[in-house]
MARFITI-65073 format. One record per residue: residue number from 1; x, y, z of N, C-alpha, C in turn. Coordinates in nm, 4 decimals. Example, Ala and Ser with C-alpha at 12.3 -4.5 7.8 and 13.67 -1.06 7.14 Angstrom:
2
r i 1, npx 1.3190, npy -0.5690, npz 0.7800, capx 1.2300, capy -0.4500, capz 0.7800, cpx 1.3200, cpy -0.3300, cpz 0.7800
r i 2, npx 1.2850, npy -0.2250, npz 0.7080, capx 1.3670, capy -0.1060, capz 0.7140, cpx 1.2900, cpy 0.0030, cpz 0.7870
This chain:
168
r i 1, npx 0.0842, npy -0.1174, npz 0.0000, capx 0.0000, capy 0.0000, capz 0.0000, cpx 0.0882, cpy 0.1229, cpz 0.0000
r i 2, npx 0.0755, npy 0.2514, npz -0.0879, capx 0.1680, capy 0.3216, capz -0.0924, cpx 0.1202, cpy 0.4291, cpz 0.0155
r i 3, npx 0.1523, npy 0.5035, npz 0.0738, capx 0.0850, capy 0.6219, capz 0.1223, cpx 0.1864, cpy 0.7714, cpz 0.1426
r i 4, npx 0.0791, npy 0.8710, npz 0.1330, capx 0.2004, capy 1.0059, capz 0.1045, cpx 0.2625, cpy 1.0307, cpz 0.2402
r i 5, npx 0.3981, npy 1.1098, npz 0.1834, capx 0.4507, capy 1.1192, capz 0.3032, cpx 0.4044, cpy 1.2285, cpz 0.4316
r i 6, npx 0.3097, npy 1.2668, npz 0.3877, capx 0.2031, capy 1.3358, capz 0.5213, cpx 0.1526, cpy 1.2971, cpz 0.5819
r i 7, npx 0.1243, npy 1.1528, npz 0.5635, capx 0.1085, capy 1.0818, capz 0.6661, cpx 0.1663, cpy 0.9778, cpz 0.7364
r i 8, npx 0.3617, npy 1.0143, npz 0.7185, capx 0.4417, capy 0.9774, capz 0.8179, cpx 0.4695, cpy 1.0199, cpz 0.9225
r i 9, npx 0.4712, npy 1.1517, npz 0.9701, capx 0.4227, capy 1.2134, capz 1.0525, cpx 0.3049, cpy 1.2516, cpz 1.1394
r i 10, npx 0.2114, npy 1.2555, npz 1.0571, capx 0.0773, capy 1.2797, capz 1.1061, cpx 0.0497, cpy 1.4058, cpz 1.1238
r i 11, npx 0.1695, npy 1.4878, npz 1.0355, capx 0.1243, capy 1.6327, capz 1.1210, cpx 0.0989, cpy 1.6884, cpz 0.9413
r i 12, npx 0.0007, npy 1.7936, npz 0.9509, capx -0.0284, capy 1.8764, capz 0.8434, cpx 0.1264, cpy 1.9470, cpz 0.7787
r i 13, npx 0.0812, npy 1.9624, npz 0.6911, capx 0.2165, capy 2.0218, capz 0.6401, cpx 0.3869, cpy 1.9549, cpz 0.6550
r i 14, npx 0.3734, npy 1.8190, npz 0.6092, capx 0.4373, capy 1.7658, capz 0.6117, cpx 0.5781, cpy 1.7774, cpz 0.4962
r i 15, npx 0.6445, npy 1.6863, npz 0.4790, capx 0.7049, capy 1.7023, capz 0.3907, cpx 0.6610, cpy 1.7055, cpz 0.2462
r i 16, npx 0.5490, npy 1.6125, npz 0.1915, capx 0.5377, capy 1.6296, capz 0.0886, cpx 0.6515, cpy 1.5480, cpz -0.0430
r i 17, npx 0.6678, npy 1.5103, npz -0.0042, capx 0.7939, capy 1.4216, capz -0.0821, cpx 0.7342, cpy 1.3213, cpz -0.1915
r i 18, npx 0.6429, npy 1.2511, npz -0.1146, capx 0.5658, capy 1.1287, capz -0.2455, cpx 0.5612, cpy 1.0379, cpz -0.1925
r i 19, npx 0.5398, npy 0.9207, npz -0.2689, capx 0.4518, capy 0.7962, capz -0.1903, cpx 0.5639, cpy 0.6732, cpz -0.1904
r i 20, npx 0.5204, npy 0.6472, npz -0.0075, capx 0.5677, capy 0.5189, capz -0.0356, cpx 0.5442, cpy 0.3952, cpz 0.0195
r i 21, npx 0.6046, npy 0.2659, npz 0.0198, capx 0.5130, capy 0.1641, capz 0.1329, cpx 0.5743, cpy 0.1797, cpz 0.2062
r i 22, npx 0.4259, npy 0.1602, npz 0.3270, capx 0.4160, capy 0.1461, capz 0.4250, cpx 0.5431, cpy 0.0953, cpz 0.5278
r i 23, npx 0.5735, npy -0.0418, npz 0.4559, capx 0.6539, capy -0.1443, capz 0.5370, cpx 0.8183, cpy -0.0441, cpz 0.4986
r i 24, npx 0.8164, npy 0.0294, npz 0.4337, capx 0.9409, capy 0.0945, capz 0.4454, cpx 0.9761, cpy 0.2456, cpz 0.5234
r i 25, npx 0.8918, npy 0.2602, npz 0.5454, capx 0.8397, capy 0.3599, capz 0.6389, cpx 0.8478, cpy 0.3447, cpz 0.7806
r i 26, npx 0.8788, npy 0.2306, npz 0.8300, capx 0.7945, capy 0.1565, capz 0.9706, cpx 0.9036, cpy 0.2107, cpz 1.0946
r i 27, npx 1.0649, npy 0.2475, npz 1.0616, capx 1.1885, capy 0.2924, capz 1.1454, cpx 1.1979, cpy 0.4314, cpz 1.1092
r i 28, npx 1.0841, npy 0.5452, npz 1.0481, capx 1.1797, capy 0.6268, capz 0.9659, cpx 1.0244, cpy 0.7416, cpz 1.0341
r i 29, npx 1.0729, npy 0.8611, npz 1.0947, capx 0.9475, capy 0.9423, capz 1.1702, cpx 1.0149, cpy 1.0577, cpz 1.1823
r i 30, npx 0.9494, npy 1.1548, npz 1.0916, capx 0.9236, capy 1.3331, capz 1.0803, cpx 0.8960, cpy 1.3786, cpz 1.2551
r i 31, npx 1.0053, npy 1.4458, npz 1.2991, capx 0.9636, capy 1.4987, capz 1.4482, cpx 0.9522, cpy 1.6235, cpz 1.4142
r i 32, npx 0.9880, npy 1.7152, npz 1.3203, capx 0.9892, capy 1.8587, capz 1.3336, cpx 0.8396, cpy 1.9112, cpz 1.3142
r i 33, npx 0.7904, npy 1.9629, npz 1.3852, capx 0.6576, capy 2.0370, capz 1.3736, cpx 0.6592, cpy 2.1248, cpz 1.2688
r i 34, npx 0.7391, npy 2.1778, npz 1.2232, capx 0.7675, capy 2.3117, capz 1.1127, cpx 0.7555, cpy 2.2411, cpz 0.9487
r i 35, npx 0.6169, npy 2.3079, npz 0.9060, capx 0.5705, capy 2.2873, capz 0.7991, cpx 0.6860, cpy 2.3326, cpz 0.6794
r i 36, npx 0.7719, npy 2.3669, npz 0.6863, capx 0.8978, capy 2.4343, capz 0.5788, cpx 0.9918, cpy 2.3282, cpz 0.5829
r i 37, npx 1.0043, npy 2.2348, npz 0.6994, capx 1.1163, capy 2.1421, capz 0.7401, cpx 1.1130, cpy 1.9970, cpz 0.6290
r i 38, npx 1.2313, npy 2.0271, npz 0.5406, capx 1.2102, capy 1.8840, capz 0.4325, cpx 1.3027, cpy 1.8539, cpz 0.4461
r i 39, npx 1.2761, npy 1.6888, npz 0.5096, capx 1.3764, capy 1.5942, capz 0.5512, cpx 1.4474, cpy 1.5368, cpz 0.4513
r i 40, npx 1.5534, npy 1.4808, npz 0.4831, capx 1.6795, capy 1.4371, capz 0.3634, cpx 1.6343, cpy 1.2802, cpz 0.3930
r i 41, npx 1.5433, npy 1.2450, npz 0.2642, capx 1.5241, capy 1.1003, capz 0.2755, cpx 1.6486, cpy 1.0403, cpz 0.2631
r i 42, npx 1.6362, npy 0.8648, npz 0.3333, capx 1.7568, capy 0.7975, capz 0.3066, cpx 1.7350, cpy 0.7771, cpz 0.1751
r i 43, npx 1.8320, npy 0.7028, npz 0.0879, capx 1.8432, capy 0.7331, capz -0.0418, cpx 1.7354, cpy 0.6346, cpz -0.1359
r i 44, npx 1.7489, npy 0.4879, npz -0.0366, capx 1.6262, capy 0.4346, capz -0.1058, cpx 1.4896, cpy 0.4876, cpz -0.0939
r i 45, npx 1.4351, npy 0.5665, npz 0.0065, capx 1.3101, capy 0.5823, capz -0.0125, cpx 1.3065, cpy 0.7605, cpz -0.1161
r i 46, npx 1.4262, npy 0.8181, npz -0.1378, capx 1.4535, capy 0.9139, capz -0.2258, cpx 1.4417, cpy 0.8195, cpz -0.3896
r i 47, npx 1.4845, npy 0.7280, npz -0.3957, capx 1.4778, capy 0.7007, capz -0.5511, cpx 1.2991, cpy 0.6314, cpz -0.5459
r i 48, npx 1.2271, npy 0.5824, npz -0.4466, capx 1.1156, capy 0.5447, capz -0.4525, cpx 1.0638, cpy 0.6510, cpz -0.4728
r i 49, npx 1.0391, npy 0.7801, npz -0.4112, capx 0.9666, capy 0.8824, capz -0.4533, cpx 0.9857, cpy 0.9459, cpz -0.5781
r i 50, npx 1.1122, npy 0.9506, npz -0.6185, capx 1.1118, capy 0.9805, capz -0.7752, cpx 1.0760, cpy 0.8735, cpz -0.8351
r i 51, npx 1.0687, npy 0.7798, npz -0.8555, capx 1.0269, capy 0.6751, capz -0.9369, cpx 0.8775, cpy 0.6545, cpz -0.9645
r i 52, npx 0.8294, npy 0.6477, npz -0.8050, capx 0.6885, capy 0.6538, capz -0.8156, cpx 0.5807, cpy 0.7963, cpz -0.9116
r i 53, npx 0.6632, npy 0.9039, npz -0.8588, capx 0.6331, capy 1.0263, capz -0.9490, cpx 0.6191, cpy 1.0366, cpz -1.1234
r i 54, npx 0.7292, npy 0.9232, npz -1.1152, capx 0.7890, capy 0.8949, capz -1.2758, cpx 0.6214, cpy 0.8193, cpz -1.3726
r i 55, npx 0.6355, npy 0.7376, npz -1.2998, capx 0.4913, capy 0.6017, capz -1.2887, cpx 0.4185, cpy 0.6774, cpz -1.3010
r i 56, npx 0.3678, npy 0.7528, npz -1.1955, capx 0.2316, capy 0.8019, capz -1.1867, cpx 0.2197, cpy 0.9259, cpz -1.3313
r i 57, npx 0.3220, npy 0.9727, npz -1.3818, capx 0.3668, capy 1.0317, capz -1.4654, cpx 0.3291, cpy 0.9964, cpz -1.5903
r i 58, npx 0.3680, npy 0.8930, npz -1.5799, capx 0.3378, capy 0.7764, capz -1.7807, cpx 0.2388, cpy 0.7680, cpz -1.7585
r i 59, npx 0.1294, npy 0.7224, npz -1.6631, capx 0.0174, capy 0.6264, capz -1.6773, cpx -0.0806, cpy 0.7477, cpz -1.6625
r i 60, npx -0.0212, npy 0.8805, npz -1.6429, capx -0.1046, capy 0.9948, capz -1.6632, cpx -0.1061, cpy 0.9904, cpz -1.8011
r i 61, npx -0.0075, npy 0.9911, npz -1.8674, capx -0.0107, capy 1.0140, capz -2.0129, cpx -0.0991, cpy 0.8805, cpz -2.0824
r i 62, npx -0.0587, npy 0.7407, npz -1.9827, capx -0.1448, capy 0.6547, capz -2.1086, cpx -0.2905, cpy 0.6687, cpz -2.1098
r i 63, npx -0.3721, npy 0.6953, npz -1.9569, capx -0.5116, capy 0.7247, capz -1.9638, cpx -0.5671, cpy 0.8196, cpz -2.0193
r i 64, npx -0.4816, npy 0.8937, npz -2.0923, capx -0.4908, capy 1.0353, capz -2.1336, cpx -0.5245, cpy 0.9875, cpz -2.3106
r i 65, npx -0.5103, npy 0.8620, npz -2.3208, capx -0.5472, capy 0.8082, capz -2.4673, cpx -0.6473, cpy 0.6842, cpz -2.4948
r i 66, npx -0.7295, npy 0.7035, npz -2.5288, capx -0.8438, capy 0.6860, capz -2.5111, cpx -0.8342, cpy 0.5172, cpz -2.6137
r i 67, npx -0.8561, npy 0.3841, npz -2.5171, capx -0.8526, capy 0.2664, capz -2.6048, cpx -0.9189, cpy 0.1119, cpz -2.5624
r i 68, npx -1.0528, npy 0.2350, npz -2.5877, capx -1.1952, capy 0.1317, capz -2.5491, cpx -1.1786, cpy 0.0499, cpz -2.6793
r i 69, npx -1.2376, npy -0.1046, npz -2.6438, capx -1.2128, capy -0.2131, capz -2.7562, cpx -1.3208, cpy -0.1412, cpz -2.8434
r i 70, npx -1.3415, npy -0.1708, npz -2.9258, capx -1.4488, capy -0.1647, capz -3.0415, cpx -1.5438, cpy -0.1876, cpz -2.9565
r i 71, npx -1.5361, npy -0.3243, npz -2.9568, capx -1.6633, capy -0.4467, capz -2.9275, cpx -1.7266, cpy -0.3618, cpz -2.7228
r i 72, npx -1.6602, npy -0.3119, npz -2.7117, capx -1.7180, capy -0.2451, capz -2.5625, cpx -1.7998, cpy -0.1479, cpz -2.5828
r i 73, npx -1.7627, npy -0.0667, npz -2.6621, capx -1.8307, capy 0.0625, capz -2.7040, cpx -1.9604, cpy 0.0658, cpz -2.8531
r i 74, npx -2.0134, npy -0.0492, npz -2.8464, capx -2.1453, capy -0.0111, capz -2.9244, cpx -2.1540, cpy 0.1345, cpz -3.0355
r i 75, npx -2.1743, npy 0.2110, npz -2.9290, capx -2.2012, capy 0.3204, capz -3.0048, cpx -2.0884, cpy 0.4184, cpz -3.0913
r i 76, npx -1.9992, npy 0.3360, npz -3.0316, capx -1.8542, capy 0.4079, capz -3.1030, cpx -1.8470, cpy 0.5474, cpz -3.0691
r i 77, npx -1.8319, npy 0.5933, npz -2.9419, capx -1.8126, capy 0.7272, capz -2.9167, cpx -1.6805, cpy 0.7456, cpz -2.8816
r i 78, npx -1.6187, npy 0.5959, npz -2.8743, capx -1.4568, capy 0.5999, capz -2.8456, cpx -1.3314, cpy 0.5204, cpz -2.9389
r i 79, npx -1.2472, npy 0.5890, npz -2.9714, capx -1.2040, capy 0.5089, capz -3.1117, cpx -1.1386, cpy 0.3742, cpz -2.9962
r i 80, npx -1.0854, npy 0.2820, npz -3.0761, capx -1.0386, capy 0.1536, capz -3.0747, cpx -0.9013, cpy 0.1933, cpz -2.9815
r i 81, npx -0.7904, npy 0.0894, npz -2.9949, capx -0.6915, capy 0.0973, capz -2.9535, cpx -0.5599, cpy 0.1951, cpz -3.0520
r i 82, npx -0.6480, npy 0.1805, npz -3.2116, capx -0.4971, capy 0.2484, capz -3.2739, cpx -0.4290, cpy 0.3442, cpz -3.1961
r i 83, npx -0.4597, npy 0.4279, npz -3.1669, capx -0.3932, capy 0.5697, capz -3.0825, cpx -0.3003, cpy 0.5092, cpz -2.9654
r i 84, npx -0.3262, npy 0.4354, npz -2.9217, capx -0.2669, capy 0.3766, capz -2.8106, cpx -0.1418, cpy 0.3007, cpz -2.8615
r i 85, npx -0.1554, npy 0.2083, npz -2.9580, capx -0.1103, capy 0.1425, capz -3.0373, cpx 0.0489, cpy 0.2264, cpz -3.0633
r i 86, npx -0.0085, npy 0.2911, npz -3.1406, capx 0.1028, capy 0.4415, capz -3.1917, cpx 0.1468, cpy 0.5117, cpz -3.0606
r i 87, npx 0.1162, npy 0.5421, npz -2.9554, capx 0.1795, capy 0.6117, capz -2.8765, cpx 0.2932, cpy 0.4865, cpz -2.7604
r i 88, npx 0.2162, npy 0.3524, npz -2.7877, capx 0.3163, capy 0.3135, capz -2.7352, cpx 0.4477, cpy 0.2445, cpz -2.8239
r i 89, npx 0.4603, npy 0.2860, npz -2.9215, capx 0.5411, capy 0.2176, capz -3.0346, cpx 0.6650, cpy 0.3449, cpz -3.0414
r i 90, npx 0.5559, npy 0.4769, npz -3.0044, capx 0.7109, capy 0.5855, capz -3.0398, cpx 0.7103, cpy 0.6032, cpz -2.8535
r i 91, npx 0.6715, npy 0.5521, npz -2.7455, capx 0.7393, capy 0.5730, capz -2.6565, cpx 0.8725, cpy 0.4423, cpz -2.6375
r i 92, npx 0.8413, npy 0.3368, npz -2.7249, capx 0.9419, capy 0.2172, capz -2.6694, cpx 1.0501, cpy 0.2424, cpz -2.7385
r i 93, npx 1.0530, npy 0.3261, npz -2.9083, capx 1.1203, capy 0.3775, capz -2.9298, cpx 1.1748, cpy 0.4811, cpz -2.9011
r i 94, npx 1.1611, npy 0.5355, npz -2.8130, capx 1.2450, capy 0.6278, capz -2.7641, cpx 1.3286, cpy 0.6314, cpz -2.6232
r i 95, npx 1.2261, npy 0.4663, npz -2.5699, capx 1.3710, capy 0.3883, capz -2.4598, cpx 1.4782, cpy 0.3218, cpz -2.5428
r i 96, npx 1.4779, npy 0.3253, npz -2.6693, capx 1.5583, capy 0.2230, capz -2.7434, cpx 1.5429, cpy 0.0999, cpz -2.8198
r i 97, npx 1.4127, npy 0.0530, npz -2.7639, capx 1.3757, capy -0.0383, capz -2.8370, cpx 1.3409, cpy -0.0638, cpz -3.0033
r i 98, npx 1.3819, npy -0.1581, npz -3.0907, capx 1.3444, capy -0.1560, capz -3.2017, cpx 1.2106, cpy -0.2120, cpz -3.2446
r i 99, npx 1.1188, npy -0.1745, npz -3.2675, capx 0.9680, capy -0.1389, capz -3.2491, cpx 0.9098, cpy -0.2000, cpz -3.4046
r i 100, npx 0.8627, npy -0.3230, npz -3.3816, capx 0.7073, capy -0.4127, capz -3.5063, cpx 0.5975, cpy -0.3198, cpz -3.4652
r i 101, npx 0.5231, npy -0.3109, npz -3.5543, capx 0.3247, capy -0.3172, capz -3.5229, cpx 0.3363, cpy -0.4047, cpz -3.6093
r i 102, npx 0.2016, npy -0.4443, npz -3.5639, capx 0.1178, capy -0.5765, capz -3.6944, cpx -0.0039, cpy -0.5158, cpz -3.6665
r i 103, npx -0.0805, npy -0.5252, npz -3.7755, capx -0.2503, capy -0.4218, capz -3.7631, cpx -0.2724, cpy -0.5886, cpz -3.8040
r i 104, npx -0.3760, npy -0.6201, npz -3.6943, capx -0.4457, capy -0.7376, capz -3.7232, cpx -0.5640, cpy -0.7435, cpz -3.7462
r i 105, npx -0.6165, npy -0.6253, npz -3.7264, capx -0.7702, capy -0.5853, capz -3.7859, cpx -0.7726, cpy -0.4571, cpz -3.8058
r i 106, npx -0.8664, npy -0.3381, npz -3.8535, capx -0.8691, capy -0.2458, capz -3.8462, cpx -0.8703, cpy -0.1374, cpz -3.7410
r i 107, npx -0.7928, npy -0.1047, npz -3.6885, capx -0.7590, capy 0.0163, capz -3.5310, cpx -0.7100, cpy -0.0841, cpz -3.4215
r i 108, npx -0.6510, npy -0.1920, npz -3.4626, capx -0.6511, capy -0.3203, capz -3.3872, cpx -0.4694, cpy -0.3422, cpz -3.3569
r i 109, npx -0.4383, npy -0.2852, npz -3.2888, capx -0.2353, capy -0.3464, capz -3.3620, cpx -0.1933, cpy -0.4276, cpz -3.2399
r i 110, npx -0.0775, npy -0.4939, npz -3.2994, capx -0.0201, capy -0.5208, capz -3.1742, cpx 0.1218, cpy -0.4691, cpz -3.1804
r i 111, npx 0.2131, npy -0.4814, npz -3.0921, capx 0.3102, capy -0.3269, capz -3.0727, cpx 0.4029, cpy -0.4676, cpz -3.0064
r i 112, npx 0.5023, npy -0.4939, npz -3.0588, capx 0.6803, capy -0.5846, capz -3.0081, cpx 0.7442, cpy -0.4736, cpz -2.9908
r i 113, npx 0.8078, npy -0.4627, npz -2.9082, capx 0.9219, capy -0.3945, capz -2.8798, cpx 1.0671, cpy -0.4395, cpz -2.8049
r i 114, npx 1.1443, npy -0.4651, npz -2.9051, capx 1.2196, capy -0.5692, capz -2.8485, cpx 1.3799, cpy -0.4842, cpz -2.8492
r i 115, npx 1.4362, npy -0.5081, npz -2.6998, capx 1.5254, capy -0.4226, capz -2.6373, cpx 1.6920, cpy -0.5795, cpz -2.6977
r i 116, npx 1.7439, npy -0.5237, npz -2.7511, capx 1.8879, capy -0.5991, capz -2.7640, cpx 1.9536, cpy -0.6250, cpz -2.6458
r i 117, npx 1.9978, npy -0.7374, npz -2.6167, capx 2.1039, capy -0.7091, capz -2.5013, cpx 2.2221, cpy -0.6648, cpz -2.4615
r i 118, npx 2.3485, npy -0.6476, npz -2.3847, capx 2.4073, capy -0.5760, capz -2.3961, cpx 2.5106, cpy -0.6791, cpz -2.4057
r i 119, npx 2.4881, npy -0.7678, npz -2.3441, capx 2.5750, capy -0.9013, capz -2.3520, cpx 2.4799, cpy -1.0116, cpz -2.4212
r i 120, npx 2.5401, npy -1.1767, npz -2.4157, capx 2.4823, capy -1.2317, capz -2.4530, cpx 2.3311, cpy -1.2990, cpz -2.3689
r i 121, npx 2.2534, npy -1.3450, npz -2.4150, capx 2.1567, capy -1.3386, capz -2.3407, cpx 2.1083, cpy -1.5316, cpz -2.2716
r i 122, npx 2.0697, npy -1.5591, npz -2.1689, capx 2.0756, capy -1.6910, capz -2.0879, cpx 1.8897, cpy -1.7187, cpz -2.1182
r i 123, npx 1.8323, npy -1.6058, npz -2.1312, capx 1.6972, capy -1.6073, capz -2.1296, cpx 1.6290, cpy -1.4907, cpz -2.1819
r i 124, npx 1.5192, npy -1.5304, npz -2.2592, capx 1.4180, capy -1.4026, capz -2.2960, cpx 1.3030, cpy -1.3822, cpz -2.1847
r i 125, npx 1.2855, npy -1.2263, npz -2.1903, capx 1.1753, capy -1.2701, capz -2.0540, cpx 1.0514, cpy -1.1443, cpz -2.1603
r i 126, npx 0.9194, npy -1.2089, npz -2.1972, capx 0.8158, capy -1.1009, capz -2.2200, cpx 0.7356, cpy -1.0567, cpz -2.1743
r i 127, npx 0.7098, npy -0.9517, npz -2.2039, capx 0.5842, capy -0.9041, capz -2.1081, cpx 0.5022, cpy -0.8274, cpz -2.2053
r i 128, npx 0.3543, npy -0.9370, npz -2.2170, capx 0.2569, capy -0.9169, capz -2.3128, cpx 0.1416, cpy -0.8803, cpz -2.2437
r i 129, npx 0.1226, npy -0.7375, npz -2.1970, capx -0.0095, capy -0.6818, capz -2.1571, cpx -0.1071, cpy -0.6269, cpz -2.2826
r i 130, npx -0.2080, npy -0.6448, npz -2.2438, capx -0.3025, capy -0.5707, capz -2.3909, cpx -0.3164, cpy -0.4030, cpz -2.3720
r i 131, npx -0.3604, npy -0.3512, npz -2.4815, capx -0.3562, capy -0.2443, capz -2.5300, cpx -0.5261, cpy -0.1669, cpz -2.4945
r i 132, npx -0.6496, npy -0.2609, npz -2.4954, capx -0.7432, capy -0.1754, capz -2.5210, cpx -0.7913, cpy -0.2408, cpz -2.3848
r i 133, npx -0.9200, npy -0.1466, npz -2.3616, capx -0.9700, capy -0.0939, capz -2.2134, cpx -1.0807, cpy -0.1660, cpz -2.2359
r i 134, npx -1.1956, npy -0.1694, npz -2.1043, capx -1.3704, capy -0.2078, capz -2.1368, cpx -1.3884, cpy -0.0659, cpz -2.1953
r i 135, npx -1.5545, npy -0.0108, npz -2.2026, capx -1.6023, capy 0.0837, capz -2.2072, cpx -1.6078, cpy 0.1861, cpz -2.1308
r i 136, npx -1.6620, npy 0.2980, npz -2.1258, capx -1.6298, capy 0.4122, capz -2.0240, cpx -1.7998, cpy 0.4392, cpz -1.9600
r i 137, npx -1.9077, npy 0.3737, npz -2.0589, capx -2.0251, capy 0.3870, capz -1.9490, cpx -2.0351, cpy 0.3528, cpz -1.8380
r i 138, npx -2.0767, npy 0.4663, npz -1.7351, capx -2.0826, capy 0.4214, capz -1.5865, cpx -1.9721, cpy 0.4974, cpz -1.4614
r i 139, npx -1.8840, npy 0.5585, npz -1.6068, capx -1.7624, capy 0.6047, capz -1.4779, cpx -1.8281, cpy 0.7581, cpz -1.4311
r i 140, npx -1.7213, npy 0.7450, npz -1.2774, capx -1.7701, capy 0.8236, capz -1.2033, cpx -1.6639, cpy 0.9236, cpz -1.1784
r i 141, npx -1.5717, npy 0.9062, npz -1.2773, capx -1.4014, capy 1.0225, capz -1.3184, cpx -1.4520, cpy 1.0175, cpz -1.3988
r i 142, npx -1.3625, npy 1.1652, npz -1.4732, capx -1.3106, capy 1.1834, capz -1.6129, cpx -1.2655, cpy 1.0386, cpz -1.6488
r i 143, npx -1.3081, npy 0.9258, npz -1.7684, capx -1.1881, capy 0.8115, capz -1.8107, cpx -1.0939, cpy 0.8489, cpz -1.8523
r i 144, npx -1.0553, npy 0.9784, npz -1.8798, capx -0.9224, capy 0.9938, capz -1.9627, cpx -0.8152, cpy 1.0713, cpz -1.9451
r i 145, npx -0.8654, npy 1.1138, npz -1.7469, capx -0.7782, capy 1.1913, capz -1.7267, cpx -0.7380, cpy 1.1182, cpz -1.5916
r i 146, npx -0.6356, npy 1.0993, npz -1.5395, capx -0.5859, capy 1.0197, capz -1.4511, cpx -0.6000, cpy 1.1124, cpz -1.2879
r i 147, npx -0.7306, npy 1.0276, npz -1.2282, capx -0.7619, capy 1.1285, capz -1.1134, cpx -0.7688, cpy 1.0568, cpz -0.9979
r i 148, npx -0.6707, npy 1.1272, npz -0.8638, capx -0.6520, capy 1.0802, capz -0.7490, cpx -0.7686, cpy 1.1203, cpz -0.6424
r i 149, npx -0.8281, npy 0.9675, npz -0.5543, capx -0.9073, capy 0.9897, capz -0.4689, cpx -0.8307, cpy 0.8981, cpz -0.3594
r i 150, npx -0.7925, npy 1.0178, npz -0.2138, capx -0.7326, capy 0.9318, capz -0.1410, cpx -0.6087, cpy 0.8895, cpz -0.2024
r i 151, npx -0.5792, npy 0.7566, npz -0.1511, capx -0.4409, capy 0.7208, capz -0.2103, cpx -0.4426, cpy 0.6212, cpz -0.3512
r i 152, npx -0.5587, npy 0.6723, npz -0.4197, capx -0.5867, capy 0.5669, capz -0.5399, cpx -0.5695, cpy 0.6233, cpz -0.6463
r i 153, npx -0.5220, npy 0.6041, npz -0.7533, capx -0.5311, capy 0.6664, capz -0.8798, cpx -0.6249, cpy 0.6242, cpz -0.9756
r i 154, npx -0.7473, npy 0.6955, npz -1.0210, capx -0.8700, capy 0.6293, capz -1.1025, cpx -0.8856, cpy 0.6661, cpz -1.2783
r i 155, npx -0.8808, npy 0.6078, npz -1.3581, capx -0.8780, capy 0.6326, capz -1.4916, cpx -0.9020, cpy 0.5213, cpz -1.5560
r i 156, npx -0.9643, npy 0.5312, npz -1.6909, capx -0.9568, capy 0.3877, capz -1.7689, cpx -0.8498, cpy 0.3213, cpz -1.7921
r i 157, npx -0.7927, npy 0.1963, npz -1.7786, capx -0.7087, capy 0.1337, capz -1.7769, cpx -0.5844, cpy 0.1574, cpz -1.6582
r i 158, npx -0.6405, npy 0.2719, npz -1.5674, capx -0.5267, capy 0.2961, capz -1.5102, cpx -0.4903, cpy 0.1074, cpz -1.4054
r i 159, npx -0.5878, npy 0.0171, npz -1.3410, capx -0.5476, capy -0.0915, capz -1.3251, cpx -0.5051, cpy -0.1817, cpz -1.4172
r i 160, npx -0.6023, npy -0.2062, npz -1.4543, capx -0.6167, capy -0.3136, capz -1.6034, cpx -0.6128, cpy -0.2184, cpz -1.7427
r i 161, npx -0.4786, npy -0.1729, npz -1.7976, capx -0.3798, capy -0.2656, capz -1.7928, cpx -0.2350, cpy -0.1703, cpz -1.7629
r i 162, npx -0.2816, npy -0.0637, npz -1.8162, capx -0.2115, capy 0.0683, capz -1.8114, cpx -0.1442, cpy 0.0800, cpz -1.7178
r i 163, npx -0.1853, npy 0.1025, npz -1.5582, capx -0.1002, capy 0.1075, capz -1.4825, cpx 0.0173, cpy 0.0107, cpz -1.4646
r i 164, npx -0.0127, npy -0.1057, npz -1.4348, capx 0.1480, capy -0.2465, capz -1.4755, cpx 0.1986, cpy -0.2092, cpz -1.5895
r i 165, npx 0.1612, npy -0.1241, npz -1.6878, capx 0.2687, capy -0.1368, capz -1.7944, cpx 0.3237, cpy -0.0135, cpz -1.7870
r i 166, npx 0.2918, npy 0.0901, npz -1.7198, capx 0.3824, capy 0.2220, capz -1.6941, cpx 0.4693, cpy 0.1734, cpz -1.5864
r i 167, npx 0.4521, npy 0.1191, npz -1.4903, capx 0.5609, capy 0.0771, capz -1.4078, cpx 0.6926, cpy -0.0483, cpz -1.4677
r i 168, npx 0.6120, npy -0.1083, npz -1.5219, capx 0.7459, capy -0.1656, capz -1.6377, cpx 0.8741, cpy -0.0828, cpz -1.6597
């Protein structure tokens, strides 16, 4: 469970730093009462808060693209996955990866992105999450804009599937 760092302390005006678990948190306690006072995280829970920022960062951008299946949306008020498709093909290219689509139906792709190794390799490891969402009738957010209630982040696909694949 991640939680912000305002409520390692318990006091208002906390540090503000970003989220993290719990169980790493459990030896580590904000005494200064002074809302200006920002503590020098130890270094692992410093690269967790940038990291997590990072995450919450992409998966802002992927809910931000709209990739209800066809077959969910009846009325077609939401295009397919292409868009999604394409945005994740020039983001893998631009970690490096050398980047297939295959359009297997119309607005339909599927997206390889396959990273070289640097040495020789003992094992391939993949990770095949899908691309398109259910429908958006019924939501009670924006679906396409990535919105925090509490310590949850709510958007289409932001669980299934979007969120595991921004933390990738």
């Amino acid at each position: 469970e991640l939680i912000d760092s305002v409520g390692v302390a318990g006091q208002p005006g906390g540090s503000g730093c970003g989220l993290y678990r719990k169980h790493e948190l459990r030896n580590w306690l904000v005494t200064s009462p002074s809302p200006s006072y920002k503590p020098k995280l130890p270094p692992k829970l410093d690269r967790m808060s940038r990291r997590a920022a990072s995450v919450a960062s992409l998966l802002a951008e992927m809910v931000a693209v709209p990739s209800v299946n066809p077959a969910g949306d009846p009325g077609g008020s939401v295009p397919g996955e292409a868009r999604m498709g394409e945005w994740l093909a020039e983001h893998l290219r631009g970690l490096g990866a050398d980047v297939e689509v295959q359009w297997l139906a119309p607005g339909r792709p599927n997206v390889i992105g396959v990273f070289a190794p640097s040495r020789p390799a003992v094992a391939t490891v993949v990770f095949a999450p899908h691309l398109d969402t259910v429908g958006v009738a019924g939501m009670t957010v924006p679906p396409f804009a990535l919105t925090r209630r509490g310590e949850r982040l709510h958007g289409r696909g932001a669980c299934d599937t979007k969120g595991p694949t921004a933390a990738l």
